[in-house]
TORDO-967977 format. One record per atom (N, C-alpha, C): residue in one letter; x, y, z. Coordinates in steps of 0.001 Angstrom, whole numbers, plus 524288, in hexadecimal, padded with zeros to 5 digits. Layout:
<recs>
AXYZ;...
</recs>
This chain:
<recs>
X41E046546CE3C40;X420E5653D9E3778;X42006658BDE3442;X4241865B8CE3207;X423EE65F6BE2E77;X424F265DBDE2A3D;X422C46608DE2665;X424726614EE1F6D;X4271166504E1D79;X4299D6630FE1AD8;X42F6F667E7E18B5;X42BF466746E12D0;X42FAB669C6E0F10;X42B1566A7BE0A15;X42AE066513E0713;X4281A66697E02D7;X4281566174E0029;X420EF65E63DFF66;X420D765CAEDFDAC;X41AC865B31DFAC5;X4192965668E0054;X41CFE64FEBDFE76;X41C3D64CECE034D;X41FBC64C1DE0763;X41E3764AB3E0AC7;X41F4664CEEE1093;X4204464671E1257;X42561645AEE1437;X424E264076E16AF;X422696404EE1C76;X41F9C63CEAE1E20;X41C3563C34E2395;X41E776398BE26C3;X42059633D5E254A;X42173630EEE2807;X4223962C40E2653;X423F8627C0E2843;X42397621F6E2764;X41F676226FE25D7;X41E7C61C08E22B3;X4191561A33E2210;X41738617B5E2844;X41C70613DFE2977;X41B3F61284E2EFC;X41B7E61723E331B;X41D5761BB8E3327;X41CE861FD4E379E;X417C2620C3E389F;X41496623C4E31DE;X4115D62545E3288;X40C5B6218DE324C;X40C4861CB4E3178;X409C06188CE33E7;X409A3618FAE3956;X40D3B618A5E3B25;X40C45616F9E40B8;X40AD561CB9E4415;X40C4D621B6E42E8;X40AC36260DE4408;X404F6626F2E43FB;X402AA62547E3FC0;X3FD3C623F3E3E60;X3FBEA62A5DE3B8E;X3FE2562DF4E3CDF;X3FCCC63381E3BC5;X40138637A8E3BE2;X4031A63B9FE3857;X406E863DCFE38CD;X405A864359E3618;X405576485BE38EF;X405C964C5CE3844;X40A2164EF1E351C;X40A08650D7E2F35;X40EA465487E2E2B;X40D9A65992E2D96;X4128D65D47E2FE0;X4126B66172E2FF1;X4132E66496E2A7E;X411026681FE26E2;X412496684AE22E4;X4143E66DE7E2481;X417C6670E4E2061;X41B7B676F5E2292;X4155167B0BE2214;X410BB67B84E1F5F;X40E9C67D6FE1F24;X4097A67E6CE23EF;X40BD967859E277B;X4064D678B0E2C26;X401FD675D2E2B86;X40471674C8E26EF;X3FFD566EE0E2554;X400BC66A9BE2848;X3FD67666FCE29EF;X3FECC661C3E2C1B;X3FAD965C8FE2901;X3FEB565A4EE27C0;X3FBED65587E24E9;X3FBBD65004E2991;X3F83164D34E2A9C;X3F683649CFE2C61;X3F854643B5E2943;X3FB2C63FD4E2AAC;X3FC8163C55E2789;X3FB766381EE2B42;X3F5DC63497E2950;X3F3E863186E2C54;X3F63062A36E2ACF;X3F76B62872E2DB6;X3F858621EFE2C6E;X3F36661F64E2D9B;X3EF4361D23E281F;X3EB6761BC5E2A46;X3EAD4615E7E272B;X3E927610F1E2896;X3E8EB60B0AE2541;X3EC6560AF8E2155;X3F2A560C8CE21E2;X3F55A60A67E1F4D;X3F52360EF6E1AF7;X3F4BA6136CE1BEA;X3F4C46186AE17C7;X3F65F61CB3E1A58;X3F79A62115E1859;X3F7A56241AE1928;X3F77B62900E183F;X3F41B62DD6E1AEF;X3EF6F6304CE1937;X3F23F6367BE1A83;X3F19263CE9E1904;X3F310640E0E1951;X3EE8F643D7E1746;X3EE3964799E1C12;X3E92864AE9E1D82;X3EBED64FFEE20C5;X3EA9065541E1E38;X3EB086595EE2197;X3EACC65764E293E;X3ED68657FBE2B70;X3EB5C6573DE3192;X3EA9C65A8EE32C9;X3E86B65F72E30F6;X3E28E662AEE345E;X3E0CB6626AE304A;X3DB3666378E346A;X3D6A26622FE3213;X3D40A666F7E2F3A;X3D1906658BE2B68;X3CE7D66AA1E28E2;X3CA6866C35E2A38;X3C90466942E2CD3;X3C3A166C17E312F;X3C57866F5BE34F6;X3C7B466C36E3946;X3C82566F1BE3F54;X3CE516706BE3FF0;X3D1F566F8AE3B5D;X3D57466FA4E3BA1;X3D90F66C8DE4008;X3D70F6674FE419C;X3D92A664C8E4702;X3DC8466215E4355;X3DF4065D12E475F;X3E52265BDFE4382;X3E2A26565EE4457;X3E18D6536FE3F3D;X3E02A64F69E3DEE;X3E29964B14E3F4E;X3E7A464AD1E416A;X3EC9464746E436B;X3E967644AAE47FB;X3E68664805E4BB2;X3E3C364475E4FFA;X3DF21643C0E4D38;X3DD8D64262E47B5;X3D7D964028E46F0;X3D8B863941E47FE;X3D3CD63685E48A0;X3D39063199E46B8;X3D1926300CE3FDD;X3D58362BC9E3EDF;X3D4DA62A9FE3B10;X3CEBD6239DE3BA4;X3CAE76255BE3780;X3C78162109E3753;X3C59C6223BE33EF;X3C55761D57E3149;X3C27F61AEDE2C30;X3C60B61D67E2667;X3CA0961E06E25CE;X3CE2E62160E21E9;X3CCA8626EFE22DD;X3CA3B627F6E26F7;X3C98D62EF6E2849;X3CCE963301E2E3A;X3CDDE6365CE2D5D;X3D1646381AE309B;X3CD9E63A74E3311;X3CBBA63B84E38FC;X3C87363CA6E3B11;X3CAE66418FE3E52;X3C91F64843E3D2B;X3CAE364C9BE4137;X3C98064B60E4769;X3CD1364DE7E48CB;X3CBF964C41E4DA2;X3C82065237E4F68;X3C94B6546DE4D31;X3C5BF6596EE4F0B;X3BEA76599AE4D14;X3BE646579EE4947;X3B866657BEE484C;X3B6E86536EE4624;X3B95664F12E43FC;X3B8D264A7FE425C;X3B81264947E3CE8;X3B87364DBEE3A8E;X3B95064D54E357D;X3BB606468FE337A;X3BB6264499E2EC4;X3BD7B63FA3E2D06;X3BFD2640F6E299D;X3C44B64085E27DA;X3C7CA64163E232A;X3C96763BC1E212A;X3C93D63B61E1C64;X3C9FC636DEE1970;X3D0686376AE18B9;X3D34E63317E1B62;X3D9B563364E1A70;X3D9D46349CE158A;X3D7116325AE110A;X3D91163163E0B86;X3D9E963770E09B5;X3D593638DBE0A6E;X3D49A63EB7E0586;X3D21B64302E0A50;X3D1F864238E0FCE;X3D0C564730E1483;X3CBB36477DE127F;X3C8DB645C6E0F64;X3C266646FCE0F97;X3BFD66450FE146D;X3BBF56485AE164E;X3BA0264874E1A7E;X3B1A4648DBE1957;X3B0B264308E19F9;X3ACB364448E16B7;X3A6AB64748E18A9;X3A88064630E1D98;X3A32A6485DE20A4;X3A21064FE3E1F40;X3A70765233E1EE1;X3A53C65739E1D9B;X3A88965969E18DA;X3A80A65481E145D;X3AC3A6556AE0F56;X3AFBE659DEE107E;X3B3F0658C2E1350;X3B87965BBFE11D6;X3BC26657BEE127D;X3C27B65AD3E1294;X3C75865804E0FFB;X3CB79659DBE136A;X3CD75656C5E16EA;X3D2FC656F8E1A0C;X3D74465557E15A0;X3DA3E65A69E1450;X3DD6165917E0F9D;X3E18B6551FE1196;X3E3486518EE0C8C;X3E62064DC7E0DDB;X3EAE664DA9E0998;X3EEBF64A0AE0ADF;X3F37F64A5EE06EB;X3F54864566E04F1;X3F8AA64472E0315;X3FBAC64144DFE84;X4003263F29E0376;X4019763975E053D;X4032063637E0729;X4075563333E01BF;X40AE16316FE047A;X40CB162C79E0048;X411A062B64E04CE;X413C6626A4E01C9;X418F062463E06E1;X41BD5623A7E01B8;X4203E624DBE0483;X424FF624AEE00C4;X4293F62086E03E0;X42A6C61C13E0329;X42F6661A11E0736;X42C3F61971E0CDD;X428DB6181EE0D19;X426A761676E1311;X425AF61C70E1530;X427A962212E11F0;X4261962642E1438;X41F71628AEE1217;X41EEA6288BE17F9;X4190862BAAE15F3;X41816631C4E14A7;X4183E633ADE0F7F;X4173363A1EE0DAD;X4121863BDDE0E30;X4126764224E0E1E;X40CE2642D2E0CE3;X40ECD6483EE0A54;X40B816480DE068C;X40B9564CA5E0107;X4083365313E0498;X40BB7655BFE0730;X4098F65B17E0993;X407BA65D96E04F5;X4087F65D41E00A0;X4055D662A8DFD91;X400E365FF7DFBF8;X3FEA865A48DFD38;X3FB6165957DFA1A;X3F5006588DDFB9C;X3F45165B78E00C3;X3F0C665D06E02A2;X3EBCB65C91E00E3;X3E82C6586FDFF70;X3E2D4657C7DFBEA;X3DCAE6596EDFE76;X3DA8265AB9DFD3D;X3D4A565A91DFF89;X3D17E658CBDFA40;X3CD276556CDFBF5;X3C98F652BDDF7E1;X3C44F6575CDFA69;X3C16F6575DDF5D7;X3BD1A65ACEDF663;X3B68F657C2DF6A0;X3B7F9653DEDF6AD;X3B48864EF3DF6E8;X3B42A64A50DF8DD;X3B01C6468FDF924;X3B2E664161DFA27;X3B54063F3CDF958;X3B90B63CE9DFA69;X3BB42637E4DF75A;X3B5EB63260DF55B;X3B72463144DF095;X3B41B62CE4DEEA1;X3B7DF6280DDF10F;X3B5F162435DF37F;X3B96D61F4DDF38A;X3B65E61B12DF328;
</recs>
């Protein structure tokens, strides 16, 4: 899937990308965002990684964490915090409009800390 310009980016059904479970977009700049279907939510994370740079699309997802497949890093779907070696798999802004699922490309976040929950 490519992105033409514009802030949000339509992905897919809610039911596509449900049942897809995971969907790669191509952004014009070479960016690729990761858009995960996980318990009825759904989650957007750079898909490479900021460590080893591997593509997070083949990680496993456990316990609300996205797991690299290259070094095992844990990324928290919510906010990409990764707590074992505090850093941050930047993540983005989701919303559904009409059963369509968006995701906000410029809005790219990294937290510099834990999340409190």
């Amino acid at each position: 899937m490519s992105a033409g310009d514009g802030t949000w980016m339509p992905v897919g059904t809610v039911a596509d990308v449900g049942k897809q479970r995971r969907v790669v977009v191509e952004l014009a700049d070479e960016r690729q965002i990761l858009i995960i279907a996980h318990e009825g939510g759904f989650h957007a994370l750079d898909n490479i990684c900021i460590h080893k740079q591997r593509s997070m699309q083949k990680g496993v997802v456990l316990n609300g964490r996205l797991v690299c497949p290259g070094h095992q890093w844990a990324f928290d779907l919510q906010c990409g915090w990764e707590a074992v070696k505090n850093q941050c798999q930047p993540t983005y802004n989701l919303r559904v409009v009409d059963a369509m699922v968006e995701v906000d490309t410029s809005s790219a976040t990294t937290v510099t800390e834990a999340p409190v929950r």
